[in-house]
BAFI-3210 file (N, C-alpha, C; in Angstrom, 3 decimals, decimal comma, padded with zeros to 6 digits):
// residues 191
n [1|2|3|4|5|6|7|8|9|10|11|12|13|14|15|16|17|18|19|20|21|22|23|24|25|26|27|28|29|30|31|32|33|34|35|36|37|38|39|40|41|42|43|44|45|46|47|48|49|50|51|52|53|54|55|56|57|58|59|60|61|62|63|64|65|66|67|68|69|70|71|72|73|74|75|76|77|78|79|80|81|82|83|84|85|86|87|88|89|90|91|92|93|94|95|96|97|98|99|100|101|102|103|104|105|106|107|108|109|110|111|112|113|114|115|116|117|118|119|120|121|122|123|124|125|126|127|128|129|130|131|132|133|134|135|136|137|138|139|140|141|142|143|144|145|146|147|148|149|150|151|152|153|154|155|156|157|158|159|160|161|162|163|164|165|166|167|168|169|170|171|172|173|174|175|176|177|178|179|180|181|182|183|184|185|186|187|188|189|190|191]
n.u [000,851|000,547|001,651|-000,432|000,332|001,902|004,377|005,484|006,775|010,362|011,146|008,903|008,587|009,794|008,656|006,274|006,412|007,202|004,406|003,306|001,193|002,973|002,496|001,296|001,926|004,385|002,693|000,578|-001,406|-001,103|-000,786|-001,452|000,189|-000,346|002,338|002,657|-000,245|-002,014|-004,518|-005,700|-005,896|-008,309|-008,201|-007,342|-008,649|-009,190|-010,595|-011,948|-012,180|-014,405|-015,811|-016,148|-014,475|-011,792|-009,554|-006,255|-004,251|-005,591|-004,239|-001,737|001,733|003,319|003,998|001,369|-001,097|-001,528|-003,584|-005,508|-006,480|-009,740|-012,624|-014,808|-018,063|-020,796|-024,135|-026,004|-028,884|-030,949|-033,601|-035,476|-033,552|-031,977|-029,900|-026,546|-025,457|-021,857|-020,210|-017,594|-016,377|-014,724|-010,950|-009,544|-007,111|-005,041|-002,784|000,484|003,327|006,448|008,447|007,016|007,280|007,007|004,930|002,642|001,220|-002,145|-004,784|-008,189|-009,238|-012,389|-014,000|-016,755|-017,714|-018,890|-019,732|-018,476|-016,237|-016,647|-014,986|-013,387|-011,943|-010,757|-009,259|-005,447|-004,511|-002,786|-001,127|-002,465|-003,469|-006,627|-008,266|-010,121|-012,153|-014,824|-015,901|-018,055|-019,443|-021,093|-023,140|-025,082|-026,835|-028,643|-030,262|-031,121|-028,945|-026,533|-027,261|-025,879|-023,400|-019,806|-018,760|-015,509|-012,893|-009,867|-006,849|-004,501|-001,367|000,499|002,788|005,997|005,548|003,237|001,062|-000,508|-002,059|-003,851|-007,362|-010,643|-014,297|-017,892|-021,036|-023,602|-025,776|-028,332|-028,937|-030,576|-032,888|-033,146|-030,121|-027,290|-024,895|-021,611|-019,091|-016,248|-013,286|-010,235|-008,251|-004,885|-003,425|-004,819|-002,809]
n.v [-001,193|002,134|005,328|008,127|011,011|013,659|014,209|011,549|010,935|011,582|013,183|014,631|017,291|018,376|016,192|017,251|020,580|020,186|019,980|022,473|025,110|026,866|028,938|031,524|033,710|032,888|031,249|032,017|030,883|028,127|025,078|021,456|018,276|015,432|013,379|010,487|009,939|010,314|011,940|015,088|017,690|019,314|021,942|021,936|022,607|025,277|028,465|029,538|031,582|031,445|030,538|027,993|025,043|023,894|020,911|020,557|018,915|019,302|021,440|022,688|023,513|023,041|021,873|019,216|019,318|021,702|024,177|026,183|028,136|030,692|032,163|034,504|034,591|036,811|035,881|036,483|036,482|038,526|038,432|039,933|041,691|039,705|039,824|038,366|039,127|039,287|039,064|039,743|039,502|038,746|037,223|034,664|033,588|032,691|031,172|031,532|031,040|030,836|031,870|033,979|036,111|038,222|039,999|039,959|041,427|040,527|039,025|038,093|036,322|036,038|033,387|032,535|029,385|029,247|028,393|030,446|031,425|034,010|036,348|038,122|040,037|041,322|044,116|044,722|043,676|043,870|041,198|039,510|038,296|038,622|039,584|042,302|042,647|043,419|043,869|044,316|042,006|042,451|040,480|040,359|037,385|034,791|032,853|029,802|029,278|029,726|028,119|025,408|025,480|026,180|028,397|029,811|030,484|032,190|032,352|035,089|036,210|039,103|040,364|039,317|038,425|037,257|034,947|031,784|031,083|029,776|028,075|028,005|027,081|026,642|025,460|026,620|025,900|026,564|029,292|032,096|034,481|035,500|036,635|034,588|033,761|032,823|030,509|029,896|026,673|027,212|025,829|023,574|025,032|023,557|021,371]
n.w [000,000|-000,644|000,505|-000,793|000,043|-000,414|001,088|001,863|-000,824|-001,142|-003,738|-004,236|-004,510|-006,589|-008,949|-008,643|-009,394|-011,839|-012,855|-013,243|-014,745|-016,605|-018,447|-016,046|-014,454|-011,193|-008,316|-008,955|-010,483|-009,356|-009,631|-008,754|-008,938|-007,542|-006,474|-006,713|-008,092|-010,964|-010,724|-010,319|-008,075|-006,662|-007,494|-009,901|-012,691|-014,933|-016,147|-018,894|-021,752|-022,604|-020,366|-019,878|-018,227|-018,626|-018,612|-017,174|-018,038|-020,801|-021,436|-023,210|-024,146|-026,921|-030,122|-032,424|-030,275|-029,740|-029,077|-031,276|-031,562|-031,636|-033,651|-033,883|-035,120|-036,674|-038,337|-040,816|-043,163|-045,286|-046,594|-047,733|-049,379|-050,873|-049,326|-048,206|-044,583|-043,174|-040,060|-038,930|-035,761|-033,549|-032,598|-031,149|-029,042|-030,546|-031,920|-033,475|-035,839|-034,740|-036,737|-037,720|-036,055|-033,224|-032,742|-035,099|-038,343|-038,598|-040,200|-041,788|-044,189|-046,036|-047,869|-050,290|-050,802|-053,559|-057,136|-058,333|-056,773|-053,931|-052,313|-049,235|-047,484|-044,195|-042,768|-041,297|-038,336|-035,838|-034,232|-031,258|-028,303|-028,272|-030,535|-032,196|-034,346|-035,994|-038,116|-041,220|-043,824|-047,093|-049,117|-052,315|-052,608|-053,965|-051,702|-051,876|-053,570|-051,354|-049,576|-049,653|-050,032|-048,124|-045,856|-045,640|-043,821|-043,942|-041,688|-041,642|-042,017|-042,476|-042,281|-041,390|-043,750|-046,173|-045,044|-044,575|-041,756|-040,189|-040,411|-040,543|-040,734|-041,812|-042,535|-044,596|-044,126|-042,806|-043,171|-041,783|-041,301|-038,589|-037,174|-035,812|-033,680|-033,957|-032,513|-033,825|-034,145|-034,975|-036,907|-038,128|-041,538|-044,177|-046,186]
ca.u [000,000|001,498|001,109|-000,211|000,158|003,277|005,723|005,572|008,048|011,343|011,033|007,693|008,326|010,192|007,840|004,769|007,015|006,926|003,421|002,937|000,998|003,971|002,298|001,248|002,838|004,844|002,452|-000,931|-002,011|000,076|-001,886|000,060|-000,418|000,280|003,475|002,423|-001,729|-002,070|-005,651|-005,709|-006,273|-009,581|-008,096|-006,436|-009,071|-009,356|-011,996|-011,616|-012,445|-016,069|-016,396|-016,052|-013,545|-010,603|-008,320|-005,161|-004,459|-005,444|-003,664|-000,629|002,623|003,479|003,158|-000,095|-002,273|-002,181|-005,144|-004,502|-007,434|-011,130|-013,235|-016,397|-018,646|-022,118|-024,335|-027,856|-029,643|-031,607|-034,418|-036,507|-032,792|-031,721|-028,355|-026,108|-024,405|-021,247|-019,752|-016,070|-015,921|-012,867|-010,424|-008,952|-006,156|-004,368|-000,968|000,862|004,474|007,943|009,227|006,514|007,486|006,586|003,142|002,780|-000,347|-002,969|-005,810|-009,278|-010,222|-013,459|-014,207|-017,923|-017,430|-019,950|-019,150|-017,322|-016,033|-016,680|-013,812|-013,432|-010,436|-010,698|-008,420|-005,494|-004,842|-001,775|-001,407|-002,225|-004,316|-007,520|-008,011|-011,290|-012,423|-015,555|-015,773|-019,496|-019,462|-022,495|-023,441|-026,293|-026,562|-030,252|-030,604|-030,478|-026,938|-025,674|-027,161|-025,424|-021,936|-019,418|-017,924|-014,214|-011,963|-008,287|-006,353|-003,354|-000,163|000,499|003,980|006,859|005,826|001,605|000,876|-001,989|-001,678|-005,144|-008,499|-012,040|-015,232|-018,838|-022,137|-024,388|-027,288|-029,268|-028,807|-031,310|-033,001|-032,570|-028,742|-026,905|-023,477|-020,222|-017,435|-015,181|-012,782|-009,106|-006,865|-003,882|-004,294|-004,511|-001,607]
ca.v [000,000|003,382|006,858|008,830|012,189|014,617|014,098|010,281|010,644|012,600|014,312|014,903|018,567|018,668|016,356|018,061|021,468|020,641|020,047|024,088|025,620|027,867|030,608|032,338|034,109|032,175|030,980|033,258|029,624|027,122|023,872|020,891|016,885|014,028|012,811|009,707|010,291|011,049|012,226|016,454|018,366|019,882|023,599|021,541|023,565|026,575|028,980|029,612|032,821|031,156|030,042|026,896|024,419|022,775|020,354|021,404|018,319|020,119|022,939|022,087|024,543|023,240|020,390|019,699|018,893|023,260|025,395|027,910|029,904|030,693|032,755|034,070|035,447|036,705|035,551|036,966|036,652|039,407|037,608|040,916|042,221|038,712|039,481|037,864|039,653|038,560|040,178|039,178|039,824|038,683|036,039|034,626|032,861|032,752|031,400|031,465|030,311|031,923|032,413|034,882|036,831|038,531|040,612|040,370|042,044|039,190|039,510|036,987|036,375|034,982|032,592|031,543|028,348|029,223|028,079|031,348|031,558|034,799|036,458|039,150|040,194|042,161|044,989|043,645|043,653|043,930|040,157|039,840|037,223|038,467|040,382|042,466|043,153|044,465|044,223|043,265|041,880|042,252|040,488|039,968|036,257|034,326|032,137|028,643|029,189|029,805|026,903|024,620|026,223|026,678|029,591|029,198|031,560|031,697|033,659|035,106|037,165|040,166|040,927|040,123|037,763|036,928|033,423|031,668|030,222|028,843|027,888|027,545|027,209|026,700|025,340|027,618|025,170|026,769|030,599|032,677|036,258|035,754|036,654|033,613|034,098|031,272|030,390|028,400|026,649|027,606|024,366|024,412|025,247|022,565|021,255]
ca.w [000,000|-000,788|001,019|-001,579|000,341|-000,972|001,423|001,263|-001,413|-000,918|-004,942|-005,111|-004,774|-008,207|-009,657|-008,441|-009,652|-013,548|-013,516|-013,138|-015,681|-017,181|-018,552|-015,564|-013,165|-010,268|-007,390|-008,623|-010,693|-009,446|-010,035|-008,528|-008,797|-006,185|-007,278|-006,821|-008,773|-011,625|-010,075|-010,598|-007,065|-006,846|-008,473|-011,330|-013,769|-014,776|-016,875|-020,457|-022,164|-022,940|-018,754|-019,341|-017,230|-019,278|-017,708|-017,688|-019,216|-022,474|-022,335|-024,232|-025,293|-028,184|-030,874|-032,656|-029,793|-029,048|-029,231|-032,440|-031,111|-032,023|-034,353|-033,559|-036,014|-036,758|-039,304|-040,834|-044,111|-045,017|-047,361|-048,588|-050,599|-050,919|-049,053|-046,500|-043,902|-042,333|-039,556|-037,978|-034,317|-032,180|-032,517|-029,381|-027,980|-032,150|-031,858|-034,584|-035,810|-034,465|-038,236|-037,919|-035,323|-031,936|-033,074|-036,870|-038,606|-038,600|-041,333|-042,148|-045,279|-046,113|-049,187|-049,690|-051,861|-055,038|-058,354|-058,433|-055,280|-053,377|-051,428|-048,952|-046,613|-043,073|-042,540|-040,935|-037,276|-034,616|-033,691|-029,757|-027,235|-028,496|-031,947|-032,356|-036,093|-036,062|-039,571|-041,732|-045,369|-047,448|-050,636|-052,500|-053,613|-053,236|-050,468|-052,369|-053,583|-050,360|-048,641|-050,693|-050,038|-047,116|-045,381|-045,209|-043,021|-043,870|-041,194|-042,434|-041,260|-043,649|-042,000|-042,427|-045,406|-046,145|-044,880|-044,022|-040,054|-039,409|-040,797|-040,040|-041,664|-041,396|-043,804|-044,295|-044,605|-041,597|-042,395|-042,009|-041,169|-037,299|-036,624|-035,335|-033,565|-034,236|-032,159|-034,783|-033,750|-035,517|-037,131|-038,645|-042,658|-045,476|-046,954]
c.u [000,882|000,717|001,268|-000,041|001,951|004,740|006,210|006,730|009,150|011,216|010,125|007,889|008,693|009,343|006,504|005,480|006,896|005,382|002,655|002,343|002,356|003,784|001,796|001,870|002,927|003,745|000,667|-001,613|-001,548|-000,987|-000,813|-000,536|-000,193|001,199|003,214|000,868|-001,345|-003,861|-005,668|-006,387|-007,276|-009,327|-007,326|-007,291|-009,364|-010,452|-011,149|-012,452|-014,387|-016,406|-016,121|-014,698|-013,022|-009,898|-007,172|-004,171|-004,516|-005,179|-002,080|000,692|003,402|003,240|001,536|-001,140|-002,828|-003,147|-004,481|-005,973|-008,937|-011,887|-014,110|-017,082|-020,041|-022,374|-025,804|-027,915|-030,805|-032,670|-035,016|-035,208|-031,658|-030,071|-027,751|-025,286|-023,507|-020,306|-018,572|-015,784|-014,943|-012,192|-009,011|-008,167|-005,889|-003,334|-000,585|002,667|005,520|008,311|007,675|006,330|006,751|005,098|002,948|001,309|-000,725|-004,057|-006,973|-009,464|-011,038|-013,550|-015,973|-017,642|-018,379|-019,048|-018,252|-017,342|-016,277|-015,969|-013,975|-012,461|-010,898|-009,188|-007,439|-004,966|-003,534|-001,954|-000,862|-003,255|-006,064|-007,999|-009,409|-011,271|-013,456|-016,252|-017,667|-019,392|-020,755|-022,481|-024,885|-026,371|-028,211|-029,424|-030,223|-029,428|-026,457|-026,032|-026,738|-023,849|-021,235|-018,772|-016,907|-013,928|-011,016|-007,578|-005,185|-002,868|000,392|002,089|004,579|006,415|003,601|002,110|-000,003|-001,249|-002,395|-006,379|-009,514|-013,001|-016,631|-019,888|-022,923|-026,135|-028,331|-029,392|-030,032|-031,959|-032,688|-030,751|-028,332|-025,021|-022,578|-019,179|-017,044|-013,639|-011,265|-008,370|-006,040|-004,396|-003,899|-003,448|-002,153]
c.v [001,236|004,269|007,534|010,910|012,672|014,346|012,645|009,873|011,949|013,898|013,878|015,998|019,150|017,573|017,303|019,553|021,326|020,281|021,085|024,165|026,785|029,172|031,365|032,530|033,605|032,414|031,884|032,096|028,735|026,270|022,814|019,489|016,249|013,666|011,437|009,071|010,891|011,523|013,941|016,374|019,190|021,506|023,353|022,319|024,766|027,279|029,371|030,828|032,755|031,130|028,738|026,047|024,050|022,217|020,989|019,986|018,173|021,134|022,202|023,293|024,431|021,806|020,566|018,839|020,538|023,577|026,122|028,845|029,432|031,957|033,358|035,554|035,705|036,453|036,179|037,153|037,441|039,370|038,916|041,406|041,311|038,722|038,844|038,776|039,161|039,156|039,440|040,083|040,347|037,685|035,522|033,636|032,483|032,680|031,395|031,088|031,230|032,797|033,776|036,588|037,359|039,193|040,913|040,923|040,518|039,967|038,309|037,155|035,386|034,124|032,112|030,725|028,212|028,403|028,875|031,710|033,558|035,300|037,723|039,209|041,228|043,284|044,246|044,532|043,497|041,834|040,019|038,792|037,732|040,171|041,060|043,367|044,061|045,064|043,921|043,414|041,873|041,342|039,776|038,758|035,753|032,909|030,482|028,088|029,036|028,516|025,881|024,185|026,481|028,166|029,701|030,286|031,298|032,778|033,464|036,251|037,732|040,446|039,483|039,217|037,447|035,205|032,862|030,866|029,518|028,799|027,460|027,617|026,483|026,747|026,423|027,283|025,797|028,353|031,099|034,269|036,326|035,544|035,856|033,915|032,273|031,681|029,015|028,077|026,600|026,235|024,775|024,379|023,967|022,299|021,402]
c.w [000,000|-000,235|000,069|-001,011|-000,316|-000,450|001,867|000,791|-001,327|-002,151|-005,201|-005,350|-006,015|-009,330|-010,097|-009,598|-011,057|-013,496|-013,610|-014,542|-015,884|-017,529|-017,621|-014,347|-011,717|-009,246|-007,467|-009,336|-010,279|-009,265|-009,552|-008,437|-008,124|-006,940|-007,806|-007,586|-009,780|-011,988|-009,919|-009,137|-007,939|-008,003|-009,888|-012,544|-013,417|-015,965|-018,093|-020,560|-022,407|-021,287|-018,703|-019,190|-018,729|-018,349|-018,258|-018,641|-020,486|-022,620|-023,004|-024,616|-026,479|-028,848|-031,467|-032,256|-029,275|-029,543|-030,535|-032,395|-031,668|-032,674|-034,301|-034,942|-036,264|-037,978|-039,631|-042,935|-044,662|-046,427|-048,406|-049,602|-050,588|-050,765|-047,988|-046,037|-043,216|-041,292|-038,639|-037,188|-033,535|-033,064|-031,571|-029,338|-029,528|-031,502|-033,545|-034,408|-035,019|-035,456|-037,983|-036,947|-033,876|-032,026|-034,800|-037,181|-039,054|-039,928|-041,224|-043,377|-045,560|-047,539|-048,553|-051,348|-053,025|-055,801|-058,538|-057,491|-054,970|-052,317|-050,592|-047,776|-045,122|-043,342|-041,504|-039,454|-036,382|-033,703|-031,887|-029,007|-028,108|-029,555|-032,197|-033,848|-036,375|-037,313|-040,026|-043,276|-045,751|-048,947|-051,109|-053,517|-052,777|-052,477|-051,063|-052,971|-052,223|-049,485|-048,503|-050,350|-048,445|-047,311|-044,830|-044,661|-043,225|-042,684|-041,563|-042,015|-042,782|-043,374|-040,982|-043,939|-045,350|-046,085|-044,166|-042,357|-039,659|-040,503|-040,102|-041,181|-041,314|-042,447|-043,754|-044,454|-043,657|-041,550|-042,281|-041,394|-039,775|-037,297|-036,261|-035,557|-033,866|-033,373|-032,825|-033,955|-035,013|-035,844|-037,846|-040,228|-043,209|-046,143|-048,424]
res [x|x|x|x|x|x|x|x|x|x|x|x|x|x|x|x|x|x|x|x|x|x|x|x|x|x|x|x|x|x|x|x|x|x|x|x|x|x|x|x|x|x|x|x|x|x|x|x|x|x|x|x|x|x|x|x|x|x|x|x|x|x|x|x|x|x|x|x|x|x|x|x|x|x|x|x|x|x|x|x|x|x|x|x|x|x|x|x|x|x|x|x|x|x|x|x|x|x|x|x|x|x|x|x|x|x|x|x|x|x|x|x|x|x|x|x|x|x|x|x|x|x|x|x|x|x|x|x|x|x|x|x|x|x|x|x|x|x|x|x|x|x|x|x|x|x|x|x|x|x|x|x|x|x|x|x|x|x|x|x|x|x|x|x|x|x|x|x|x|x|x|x|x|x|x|x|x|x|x|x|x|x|x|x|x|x|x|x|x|x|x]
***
């Protein structure tokens, strides 16, 4: 039978010690495991920009099990001058590569997948934890084209070189005249 309490074992304190969350500042999250459990103490989660709990578990700093962020966008169909509106928000917790530097200008551009695709770009943006756009596209296409068709997102770093970093995207089989918000979630882009 083993004593799973801390001091049990002589180096728990340097195991327990790497299982710190890293990014925040010494001793204001410190999150810490039984050396001997791999059973998370009750404060092992924490709140996410939405509220809700993640283990820490899934937070990750690098490799591709990380987060590359989230999207959120509004949506509305405006039936009587058969246009859609699309309006880009925020976009939160965006990492992006090194080769791209410390805050590069970030950008969105939209694609809606017609026969002839339909494109449109955001102004671009100071890359930082949480990016607000603010932007709204209009165009006037009828309603049974678009339902047909997705709504891709490329995000893309304008400085020092243009390159896409992430993607999202979203059917549009369900739009319609009531507004309906999106949080997409960000992957890496398409080879």
């Amino acid at each position: 039978v083993s004593d799973l309490r801390p001091s049990a074992s002589p180096g728990s304190f340097y195991v327990s010690r790497s299982m710190f969350d890293l990014r925040s500042p010494p001793h204001r999250f410190m999150k810490r495991y039984d050396s001997l459990s791999s059973v998370p103490s009750s404060t092992s989660s924490r709140k996410d920009s939405q509220g809700s709990n993640r283990s820490l578990d899934t937070i990750t700093l690098s490799g591709d099990e990380r987060d590359f962020g989230r999207l959120n966008v509004k949506l509305c169909y405006v039936s009587s001058v058969e246009q859609i509106w699309i309006t880009l928000l925020h976009c939160k917790d965006l990492s992006w590569p090194s080769s791209c530097g410390e805050n590069p200008r970030i950008c969105v551009k939209g694609i809606l997948t017609l026969p002839k695709p339909v494109q449109f770009k955001s102004s671009a943006k100071e890359g930082c934890n949480d990016i607000e756009f603010m932007e709204t596209f209009v165009f006037a296409i009828k309603l049974q084209s678009l339902q047909a068709v997705r709504l891709v997102f490329k995000i893309q770093t304008q400085t020092p070189r243009k390159k896409t970093i992430g993607e999202c995207s979203l059917a549009l089989r369900e739009l319609s005249s009531e507004e309906s918000s999106h949080w997409l979630d960000i992957s890496p882009p398409s080879k």
